[in-house]
N, CA, C and O atoms as a Tripos MOL2 file, in Angstrom:
@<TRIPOS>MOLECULE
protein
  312   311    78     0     0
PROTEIN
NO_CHARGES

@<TRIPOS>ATOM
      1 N          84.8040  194.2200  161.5320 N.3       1 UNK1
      2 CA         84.1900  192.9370  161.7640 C.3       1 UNK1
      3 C          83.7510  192.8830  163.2310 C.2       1 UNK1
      4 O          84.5070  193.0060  164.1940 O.2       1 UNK1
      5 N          82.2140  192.6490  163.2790 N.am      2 UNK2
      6 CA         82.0600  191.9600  164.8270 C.3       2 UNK2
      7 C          82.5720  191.4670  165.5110 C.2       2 UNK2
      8 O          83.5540  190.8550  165.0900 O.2       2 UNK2
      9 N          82.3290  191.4100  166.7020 N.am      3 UNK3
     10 CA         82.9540  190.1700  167.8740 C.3       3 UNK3
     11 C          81.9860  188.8540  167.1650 C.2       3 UNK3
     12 O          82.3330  188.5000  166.0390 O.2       3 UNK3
     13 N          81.3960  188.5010  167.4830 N.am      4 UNK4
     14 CA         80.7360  187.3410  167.3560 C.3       4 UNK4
     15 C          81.1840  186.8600  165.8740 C.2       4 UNK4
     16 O          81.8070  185.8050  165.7550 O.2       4 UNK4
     17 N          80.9210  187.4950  164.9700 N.am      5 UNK5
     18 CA         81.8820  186.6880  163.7430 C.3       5 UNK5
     19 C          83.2640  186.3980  163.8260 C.2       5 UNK5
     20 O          83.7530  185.2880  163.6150 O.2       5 UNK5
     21 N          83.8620  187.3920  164.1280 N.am      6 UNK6
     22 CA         85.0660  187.1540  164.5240 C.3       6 UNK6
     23 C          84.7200  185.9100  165.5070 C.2       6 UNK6
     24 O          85.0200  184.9220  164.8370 O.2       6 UNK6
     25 N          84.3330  185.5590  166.5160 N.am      7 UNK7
     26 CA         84.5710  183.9910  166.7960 C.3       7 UNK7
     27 C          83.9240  183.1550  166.2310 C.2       7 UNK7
     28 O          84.2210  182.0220  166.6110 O.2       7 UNK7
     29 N          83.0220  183.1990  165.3480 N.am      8 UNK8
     30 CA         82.7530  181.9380  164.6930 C.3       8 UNK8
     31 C          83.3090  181.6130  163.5370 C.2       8 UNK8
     32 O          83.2060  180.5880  162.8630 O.2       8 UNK8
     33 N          84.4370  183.4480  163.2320 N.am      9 UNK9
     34 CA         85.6770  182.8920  161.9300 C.3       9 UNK9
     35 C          86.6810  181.7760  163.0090 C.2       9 UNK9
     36 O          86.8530  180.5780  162.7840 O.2       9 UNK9
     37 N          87.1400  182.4050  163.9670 N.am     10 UNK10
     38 CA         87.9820  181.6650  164.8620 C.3      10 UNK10
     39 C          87.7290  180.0820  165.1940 C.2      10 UNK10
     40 O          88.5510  179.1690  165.1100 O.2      10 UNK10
     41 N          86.2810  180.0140  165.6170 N.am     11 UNK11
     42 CA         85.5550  178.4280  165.6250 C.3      11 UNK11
     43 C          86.1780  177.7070  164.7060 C.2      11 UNK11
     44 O          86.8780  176.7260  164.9540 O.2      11 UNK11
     45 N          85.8020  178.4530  162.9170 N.am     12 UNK12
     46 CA         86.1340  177.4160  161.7780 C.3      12 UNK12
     47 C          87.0690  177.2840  161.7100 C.2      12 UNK12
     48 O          87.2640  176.1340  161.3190 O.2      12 UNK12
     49 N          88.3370  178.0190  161.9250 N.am     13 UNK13
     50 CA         89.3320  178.2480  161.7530 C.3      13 UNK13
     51 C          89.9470  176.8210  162.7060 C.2      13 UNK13
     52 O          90.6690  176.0540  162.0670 O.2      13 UNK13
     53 N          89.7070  176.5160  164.0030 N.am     14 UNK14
     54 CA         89.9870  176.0830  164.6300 C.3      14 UNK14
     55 C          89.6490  173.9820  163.9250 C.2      14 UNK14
     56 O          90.3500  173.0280  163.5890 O.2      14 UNK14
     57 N          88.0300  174.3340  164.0720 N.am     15 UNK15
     58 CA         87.8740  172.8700  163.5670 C.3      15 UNK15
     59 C          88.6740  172.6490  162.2450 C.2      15 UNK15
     60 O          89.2680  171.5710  162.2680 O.2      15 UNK15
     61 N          88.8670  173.4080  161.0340 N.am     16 UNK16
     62 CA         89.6980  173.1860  159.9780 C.3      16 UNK16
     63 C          90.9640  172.6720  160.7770 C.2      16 UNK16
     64 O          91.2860  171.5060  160.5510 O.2      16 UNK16
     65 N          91.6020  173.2770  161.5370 N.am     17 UNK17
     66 CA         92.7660  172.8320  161.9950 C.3      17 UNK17
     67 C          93.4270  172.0270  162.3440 C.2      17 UNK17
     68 O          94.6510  171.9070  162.2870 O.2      17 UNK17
     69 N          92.1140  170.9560  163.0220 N.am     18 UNK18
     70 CA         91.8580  169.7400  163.4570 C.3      18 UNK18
     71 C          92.1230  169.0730  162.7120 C.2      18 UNK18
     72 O          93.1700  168.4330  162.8110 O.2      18 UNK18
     73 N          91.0800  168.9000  161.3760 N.am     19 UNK19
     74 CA         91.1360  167.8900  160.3350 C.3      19 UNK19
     75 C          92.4130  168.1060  159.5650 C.2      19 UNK19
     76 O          92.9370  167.2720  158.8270 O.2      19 UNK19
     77 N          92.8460  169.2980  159.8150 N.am     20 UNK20
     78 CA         94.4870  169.2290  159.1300 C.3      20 UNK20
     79 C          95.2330  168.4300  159.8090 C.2      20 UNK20
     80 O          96.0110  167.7000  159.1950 O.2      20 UNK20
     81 N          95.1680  168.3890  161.1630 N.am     21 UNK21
     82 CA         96.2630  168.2240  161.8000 C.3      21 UNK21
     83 C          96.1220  166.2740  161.8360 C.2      21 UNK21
     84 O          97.0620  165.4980  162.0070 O.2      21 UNK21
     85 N          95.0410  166.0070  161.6740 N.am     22 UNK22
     86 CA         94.6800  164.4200  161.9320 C.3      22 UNK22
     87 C          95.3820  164.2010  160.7190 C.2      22 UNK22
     88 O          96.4640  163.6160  160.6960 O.2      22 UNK22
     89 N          94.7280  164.7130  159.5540 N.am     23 UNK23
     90 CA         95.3160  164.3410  158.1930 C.3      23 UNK23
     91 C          96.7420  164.2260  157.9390 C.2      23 UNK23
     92 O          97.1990  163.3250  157.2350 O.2      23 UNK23
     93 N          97.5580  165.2430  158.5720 N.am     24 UNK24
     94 CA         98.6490  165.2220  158.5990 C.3      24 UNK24
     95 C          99.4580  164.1360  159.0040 C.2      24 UNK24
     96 O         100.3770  163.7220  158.2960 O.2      24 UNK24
     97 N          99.1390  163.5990  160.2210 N.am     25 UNK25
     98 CA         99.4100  162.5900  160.4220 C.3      25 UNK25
     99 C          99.1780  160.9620  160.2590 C.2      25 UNK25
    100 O          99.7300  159.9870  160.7680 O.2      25 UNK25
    101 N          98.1930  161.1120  159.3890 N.am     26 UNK26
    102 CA         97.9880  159.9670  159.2480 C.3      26 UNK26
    103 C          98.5340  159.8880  157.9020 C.2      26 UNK26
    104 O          99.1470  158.8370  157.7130 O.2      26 UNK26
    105 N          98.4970  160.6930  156.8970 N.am     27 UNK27
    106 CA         99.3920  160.9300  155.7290 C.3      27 UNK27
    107 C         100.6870  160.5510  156.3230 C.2      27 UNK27
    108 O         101.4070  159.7110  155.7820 O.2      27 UNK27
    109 N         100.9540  161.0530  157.2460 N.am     28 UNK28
    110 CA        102.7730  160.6480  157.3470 C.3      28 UNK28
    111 C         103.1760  159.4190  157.8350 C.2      28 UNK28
    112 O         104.2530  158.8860  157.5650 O.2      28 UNK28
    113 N         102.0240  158.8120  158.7970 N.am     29 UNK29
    114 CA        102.0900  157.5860  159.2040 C.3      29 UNK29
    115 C         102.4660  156.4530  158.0230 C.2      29 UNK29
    116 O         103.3510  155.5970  157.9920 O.2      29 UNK29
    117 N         101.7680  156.6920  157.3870 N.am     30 UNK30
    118 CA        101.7480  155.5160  156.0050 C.3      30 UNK30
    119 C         102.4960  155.7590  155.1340 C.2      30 UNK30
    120 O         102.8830  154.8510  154.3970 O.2      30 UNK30
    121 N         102.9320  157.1130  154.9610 N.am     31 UNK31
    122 CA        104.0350  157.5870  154.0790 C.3      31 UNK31
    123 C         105.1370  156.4570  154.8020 C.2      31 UNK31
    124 O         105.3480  155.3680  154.2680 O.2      31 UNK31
    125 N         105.6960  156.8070  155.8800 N.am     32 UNK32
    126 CA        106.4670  156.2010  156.8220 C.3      32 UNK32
    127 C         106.8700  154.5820  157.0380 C.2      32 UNK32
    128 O         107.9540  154.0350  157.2460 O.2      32 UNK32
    129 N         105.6640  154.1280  156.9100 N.am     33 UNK33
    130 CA        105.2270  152.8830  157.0090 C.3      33 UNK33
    131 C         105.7840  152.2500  155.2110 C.2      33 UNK33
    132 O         106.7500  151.5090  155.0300 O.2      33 UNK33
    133 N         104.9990  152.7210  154.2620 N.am     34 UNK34
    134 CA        105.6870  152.6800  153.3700 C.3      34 UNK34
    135 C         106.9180  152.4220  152.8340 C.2      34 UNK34
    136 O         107.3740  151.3710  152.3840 O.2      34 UNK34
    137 N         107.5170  153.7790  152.9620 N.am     35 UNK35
    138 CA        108.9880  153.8060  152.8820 C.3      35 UNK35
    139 C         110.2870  152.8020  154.0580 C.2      35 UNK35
    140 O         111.3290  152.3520  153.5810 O.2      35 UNK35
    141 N         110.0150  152.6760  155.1540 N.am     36 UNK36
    142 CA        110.9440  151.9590  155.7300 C.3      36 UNK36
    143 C         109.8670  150.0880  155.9230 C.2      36 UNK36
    144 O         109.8380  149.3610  156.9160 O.2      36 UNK36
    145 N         109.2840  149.9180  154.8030 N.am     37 UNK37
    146 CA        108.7060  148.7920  154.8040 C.3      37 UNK37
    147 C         109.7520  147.9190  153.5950 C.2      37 UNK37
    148 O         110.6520  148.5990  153.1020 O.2      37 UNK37
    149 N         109.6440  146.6680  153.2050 N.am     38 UNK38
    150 CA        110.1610  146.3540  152.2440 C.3      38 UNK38
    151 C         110.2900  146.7920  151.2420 C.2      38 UNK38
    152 O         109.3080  147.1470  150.5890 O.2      38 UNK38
    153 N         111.6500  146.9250  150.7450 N.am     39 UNK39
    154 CA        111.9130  147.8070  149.6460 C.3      39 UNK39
    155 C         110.9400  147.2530  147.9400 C.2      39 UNK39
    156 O         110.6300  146.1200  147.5720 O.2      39 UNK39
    157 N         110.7360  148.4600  147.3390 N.am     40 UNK40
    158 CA        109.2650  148.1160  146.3960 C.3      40 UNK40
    159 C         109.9110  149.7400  145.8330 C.2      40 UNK40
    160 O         110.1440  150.6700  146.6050 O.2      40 UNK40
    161 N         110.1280  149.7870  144.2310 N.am     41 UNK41
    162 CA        109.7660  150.9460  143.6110 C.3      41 UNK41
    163 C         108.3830  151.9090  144.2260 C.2      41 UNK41
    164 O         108.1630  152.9320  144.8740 O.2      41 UNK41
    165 N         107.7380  150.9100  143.5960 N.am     42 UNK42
    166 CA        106.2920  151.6250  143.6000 C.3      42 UNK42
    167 C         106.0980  152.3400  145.3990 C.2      42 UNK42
    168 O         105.9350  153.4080  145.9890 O.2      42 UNK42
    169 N         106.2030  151.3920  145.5550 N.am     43 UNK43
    170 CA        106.0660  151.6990  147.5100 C.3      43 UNK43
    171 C         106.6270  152.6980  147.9590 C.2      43 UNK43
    172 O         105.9470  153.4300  148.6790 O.2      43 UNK43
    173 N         107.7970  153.0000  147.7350 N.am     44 UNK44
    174 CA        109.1020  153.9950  147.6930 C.3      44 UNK44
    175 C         108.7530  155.6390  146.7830 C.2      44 UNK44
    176 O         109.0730  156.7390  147.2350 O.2      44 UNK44
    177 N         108.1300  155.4340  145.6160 N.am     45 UNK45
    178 CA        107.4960  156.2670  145.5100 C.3      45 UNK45
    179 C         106.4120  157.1310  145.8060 C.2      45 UNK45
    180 O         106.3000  158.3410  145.6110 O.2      45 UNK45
    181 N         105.5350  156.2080  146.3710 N.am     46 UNK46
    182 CA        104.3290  156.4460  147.2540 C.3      46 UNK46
    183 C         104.8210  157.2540  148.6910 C.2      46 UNK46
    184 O         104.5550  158.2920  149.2980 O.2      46 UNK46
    185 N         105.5510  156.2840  148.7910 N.am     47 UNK47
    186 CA        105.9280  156.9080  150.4940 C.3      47 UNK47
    187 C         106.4900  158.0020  150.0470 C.2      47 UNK47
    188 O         105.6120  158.8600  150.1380 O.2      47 UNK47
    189 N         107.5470  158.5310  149.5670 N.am     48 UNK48
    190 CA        107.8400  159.5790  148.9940 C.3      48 UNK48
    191 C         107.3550  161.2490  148.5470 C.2      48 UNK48
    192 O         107.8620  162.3360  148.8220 O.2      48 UNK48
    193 N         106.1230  160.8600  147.7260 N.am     49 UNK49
    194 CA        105.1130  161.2320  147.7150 C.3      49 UNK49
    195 C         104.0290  161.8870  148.4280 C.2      49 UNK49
    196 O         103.4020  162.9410  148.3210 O.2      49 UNK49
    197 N         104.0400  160.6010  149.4010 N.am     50 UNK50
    198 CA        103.1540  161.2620  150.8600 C.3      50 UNK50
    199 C         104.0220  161.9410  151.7320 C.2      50 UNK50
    200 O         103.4020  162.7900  152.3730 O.2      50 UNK50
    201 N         104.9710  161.9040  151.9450 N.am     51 UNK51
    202 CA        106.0770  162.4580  152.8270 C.3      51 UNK51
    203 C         105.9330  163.7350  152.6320 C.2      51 UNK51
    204 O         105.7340  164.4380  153.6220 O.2      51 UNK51
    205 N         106.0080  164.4470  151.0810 N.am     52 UNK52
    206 CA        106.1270  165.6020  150.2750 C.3      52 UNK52
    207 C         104.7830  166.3980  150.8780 C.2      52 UNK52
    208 O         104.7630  167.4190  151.5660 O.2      52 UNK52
    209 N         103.5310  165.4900  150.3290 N.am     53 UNK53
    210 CA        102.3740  165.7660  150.6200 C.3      53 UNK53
    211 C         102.0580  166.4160  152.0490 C.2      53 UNK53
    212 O         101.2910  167.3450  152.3030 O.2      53 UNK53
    213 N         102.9060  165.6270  152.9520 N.am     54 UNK54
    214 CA        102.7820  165.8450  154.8540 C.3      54 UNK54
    215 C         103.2940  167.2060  154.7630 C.2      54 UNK54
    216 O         102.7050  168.0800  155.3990 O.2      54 UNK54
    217 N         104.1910  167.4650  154.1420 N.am     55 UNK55
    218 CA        104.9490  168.5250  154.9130 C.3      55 UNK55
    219 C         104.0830  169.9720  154.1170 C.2      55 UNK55
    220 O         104.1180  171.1200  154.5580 O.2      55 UNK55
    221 N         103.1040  169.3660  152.4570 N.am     56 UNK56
    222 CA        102.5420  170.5800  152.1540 C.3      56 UNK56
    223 C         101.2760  171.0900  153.5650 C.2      56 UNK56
    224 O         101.0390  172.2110  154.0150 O.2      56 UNK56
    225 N         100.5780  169.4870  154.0000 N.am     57 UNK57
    226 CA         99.7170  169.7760  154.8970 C.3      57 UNK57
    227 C         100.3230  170.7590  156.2210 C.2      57 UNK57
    228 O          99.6500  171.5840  156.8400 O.2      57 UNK57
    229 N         101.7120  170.4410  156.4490 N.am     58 UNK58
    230 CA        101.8840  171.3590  158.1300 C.3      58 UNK58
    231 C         102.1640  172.6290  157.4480 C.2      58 UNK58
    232 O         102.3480  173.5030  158.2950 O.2      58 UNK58
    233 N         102.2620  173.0460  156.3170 N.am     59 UNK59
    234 CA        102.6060  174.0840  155.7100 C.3      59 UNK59
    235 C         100.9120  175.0380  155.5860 C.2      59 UNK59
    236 O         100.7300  176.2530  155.6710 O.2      59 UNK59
    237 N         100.1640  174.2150  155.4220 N.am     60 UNK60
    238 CA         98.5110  174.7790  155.5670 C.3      60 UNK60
    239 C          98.5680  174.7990  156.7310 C.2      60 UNK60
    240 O          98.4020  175.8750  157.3060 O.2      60 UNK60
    241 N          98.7810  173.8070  157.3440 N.am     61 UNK61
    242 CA         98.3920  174.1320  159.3690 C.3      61 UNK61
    243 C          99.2110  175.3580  159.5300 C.2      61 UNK61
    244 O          98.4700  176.3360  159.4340 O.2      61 UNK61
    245 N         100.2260  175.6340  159.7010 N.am     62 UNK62
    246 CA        100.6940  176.5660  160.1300 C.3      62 UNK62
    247 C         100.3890  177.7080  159.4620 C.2      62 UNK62
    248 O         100.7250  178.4450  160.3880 O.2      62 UNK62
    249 N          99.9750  178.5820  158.4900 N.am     63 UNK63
    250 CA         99.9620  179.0320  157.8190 C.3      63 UNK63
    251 C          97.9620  179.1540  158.5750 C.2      63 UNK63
    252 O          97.5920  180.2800  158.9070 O.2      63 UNK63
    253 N          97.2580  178.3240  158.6890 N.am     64 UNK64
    254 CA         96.2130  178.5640  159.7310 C.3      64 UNK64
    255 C          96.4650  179.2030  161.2670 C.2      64 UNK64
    256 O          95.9410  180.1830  161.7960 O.2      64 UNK64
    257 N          97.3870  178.3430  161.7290 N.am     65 UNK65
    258 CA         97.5170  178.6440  163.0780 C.3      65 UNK65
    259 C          98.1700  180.4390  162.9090 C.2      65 UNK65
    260 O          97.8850  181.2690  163.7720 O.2      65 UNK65
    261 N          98.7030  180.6590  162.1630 N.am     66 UNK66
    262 CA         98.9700  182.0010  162.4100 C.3      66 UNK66
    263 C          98.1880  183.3350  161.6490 C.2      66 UNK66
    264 O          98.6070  184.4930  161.6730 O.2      66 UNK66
    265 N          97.1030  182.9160  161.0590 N.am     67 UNK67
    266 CA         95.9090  183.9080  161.0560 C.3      67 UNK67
    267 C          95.3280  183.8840  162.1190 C.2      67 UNK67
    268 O          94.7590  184.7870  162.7320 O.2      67 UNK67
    269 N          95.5010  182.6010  162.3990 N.am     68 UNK68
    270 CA         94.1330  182.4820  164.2440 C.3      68 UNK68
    271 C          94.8740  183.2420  165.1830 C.2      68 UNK68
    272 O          94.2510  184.1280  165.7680 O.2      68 UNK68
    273 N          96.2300  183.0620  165.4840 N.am     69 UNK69
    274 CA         97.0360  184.1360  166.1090 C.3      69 UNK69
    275 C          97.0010  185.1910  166.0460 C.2      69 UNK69
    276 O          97.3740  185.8000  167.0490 O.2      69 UNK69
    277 N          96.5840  185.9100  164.9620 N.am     70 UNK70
    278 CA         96.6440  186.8850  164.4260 C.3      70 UNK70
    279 C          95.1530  187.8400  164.5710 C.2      70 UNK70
    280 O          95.0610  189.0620  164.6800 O.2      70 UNK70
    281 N          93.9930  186.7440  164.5250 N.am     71 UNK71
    282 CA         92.5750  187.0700  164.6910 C.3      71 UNK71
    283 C          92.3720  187.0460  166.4930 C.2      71 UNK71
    284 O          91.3620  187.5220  167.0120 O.2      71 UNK71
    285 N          93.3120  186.5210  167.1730 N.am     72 UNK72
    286 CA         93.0290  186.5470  168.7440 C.3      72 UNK72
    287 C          93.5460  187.7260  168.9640 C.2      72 UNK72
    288 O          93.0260  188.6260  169.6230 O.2      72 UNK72
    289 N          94.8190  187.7540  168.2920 N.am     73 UNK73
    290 CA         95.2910  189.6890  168.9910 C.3      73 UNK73
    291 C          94.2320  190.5490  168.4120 C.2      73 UNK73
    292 O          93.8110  191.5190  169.0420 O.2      73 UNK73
    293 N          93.8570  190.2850  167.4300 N.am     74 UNK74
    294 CA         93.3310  191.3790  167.4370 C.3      74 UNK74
    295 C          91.8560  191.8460  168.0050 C.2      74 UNK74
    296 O          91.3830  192.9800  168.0630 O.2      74 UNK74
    297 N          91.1940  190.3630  168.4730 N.am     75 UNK75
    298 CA         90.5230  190.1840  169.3310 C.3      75 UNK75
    299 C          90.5270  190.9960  170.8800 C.2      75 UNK75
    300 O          89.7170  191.6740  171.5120 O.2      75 UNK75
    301 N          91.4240  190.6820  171.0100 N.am     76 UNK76
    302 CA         92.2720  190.8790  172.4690 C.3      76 UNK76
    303 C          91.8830  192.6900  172.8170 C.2      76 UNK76
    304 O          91.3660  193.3030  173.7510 O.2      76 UNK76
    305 N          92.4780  193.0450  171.4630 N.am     77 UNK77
    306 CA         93.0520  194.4030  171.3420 C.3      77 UNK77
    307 C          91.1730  194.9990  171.2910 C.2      77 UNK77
    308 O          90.9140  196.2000  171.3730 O.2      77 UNK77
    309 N          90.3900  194.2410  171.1890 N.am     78 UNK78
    310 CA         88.8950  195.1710  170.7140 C.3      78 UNK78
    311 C          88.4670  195.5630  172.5780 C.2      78 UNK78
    312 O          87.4660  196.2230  172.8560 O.2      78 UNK78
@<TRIPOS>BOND
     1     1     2 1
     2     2     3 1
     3     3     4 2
     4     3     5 am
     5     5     6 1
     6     6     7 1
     7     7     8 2
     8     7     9 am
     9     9    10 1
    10    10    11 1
    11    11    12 2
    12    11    13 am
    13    13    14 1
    14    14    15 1
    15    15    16 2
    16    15    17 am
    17    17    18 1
    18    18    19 1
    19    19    20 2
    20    19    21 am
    21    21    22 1
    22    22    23 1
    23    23    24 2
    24    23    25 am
    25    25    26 1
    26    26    27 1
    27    27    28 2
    28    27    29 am
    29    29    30 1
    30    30    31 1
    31    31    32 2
    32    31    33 am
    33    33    34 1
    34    34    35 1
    35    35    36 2
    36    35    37 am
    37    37    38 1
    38    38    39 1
    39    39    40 2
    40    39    41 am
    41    41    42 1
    42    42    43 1
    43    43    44 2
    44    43    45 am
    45    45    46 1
    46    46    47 1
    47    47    48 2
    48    47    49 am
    49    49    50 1
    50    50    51 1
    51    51    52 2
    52    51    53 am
    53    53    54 1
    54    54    55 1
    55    55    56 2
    56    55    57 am
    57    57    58 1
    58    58    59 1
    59    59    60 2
    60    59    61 am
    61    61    62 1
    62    62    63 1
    63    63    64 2
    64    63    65 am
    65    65    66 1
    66    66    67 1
    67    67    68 2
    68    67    69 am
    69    69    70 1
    70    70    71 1
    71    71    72 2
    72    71    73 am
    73    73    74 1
    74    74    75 1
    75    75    76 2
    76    75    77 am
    77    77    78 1
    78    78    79 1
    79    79    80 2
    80    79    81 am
    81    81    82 1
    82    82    83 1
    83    83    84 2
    84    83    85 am
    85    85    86 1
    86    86    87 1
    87    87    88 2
    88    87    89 am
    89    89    90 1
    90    90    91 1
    91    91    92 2
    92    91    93 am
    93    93    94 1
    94    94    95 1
    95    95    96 2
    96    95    97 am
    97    97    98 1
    98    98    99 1
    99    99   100 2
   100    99   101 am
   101   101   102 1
   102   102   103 1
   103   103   104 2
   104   103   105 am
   105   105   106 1
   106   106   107 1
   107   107   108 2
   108   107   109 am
   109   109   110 1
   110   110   111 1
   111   111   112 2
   112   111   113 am
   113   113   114 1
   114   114   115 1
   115   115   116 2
   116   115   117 am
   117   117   118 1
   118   118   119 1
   119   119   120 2
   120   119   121 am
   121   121   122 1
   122   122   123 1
   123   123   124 2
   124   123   125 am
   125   125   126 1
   126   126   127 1
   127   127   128 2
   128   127   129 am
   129   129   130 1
   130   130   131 1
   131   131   132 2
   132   131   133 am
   133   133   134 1
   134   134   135 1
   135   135   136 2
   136   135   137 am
   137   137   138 1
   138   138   139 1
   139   139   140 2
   140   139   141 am
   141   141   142 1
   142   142   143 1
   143   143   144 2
   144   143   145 am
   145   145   146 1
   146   146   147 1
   147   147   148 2
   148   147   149 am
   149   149   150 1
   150   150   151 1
   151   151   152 2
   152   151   153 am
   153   153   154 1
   154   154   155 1
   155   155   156 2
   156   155   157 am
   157   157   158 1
   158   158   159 1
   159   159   160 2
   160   159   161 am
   161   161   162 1
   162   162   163 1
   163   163   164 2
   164   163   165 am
   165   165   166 1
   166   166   167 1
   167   167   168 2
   168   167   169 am
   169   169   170 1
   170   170   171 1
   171   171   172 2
   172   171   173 am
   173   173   174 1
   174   174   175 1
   175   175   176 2
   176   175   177 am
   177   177   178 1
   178   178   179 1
   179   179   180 2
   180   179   181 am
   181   181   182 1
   182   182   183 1
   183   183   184 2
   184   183   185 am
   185   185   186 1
   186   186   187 1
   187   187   188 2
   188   187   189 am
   189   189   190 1
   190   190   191 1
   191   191   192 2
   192   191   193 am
   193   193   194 1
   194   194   195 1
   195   195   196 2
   196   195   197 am
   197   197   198 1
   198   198   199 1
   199   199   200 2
   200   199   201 am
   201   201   202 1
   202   202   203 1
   203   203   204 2
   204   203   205 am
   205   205   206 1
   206   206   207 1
   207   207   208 2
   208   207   209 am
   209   209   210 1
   210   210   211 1
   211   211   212 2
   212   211   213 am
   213   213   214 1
   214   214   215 1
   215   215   216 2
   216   215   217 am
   217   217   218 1
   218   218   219 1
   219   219   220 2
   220   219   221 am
   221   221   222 1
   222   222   223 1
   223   223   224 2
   224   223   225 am
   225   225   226 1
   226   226   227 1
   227   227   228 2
   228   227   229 am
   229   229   230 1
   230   230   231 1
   231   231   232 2
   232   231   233 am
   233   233   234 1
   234   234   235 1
   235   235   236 2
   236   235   237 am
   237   237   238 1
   238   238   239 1
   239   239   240 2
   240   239   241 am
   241   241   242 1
   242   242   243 1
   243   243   244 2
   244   243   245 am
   245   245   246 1
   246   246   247 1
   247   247   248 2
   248   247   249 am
   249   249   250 1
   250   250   251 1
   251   251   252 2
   252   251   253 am
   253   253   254 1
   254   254   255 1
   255   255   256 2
   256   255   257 am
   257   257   258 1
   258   258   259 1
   259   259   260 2
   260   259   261 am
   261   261   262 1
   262   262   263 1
   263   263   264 2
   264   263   265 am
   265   265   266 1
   266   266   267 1
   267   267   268 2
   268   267   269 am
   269   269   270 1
   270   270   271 1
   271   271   272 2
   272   271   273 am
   273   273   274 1
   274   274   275 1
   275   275   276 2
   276   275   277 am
   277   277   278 1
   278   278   279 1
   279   279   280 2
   280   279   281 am
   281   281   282 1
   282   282   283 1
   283   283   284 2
   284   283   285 am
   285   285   286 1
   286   286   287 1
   287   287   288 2
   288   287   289 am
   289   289   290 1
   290   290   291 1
   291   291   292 2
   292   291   293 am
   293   293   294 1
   294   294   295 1
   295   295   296 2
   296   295   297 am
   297   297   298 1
   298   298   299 1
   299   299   300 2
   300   299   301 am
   301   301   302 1
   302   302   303 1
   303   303   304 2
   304   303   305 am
   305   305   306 1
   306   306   307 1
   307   307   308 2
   308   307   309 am
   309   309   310 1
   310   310   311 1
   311   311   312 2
@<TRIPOS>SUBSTRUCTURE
     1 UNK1         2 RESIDUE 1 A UNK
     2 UNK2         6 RESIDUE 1 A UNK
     3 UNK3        10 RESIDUE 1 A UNK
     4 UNK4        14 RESIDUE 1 A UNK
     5 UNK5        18 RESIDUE 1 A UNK
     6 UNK6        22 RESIDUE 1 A UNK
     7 UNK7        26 RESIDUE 1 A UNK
     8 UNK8        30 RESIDUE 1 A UNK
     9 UNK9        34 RESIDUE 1 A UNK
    10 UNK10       38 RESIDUE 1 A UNK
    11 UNK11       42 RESIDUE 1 A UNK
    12 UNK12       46 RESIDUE 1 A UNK
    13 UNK13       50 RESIDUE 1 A UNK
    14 UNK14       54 RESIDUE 1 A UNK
    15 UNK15       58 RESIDUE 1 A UNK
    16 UNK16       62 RESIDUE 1 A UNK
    17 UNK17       66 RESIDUE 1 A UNK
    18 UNK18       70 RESIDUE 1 A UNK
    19 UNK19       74 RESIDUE 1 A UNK
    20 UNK20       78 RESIDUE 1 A UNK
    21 UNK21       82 RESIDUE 1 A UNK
    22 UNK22       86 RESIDUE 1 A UNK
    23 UNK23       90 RESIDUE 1 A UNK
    24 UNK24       94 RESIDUE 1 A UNK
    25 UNK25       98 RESIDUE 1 A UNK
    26 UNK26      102 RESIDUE 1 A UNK
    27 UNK27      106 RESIDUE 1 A UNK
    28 UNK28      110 RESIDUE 1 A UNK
    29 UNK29      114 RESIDUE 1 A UNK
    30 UNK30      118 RESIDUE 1 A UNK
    31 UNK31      122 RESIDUE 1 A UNK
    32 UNK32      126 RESIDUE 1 A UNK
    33 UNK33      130 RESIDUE 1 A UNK
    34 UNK34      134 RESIDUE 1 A UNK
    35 UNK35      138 RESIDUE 1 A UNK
    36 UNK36      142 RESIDUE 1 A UNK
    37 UNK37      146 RESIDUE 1 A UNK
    38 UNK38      150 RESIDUE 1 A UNK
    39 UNK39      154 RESIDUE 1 A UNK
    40 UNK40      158 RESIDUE 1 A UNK
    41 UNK41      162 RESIDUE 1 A UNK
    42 UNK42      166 RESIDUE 1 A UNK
    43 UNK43      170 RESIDUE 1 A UNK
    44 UNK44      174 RESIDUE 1 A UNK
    45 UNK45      178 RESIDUE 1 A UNK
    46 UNK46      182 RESIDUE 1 A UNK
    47 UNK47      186 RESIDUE 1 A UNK
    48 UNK48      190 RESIDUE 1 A UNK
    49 UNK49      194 RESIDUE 1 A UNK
    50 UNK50      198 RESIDUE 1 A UNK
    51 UNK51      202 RESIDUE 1 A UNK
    52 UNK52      206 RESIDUE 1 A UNK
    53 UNK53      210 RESIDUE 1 A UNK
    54 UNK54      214 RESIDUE 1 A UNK
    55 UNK55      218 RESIDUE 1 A UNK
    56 UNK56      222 RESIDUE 1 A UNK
    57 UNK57      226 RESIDUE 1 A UNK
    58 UNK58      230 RESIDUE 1 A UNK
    59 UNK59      234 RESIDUE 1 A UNK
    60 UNK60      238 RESIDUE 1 A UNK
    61 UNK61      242 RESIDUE 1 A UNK
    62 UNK62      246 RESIDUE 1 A UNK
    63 UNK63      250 RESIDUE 1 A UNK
    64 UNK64      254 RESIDUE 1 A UNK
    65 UNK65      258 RESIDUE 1 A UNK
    66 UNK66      262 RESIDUE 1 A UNK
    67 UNK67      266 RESIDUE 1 A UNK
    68 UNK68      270 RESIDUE 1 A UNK
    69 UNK69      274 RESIDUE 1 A UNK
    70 UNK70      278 RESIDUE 1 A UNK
    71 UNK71      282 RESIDUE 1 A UNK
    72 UNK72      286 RESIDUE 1 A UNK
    73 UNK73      290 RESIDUE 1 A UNK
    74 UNK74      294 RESIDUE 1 A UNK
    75 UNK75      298 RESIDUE 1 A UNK
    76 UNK76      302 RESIDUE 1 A UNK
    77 UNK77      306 RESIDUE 1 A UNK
    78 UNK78      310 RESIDUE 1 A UNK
């Protein structure tokens, strides 16, 4: 693989990361908000739910961040 693709895999890689990482948190915000809000089945499940959901998202972020790690060494190394 080129240099120059190789950084514009790295670019996408990067902006994806972003929108993970916003998402992530704002998923957990309301998960959060949710759950320690007045107690509500439904609510409680939701929050629940999203909580689960947050932790699949840092599980994609990270799981990004360490190909990009992985695409800089070997960057490094060209």
């Amino acid at each position: 693989m080129n240099k120059t693709l190789k950084v514009e895999k790295l670019n996408s890689l990067r902006n994806e990361m972003t929108h993970i990482w916003g998402s992530a948190f704002i998923l957990g915000g309301g998960s959060m908000t949710l759950l320690f809000n007045e107690y509500n089945p439904v609510k409680y499940f939701f929050g629940m739910l999203g909580f689960i959901l947050t932790i699949i998202i840092f599980n994609a972020y990270f799981t990004r961040r360490s190909e990009m790690q992985k695409m800089l060494k070997d960057l490094e190394e060209e």
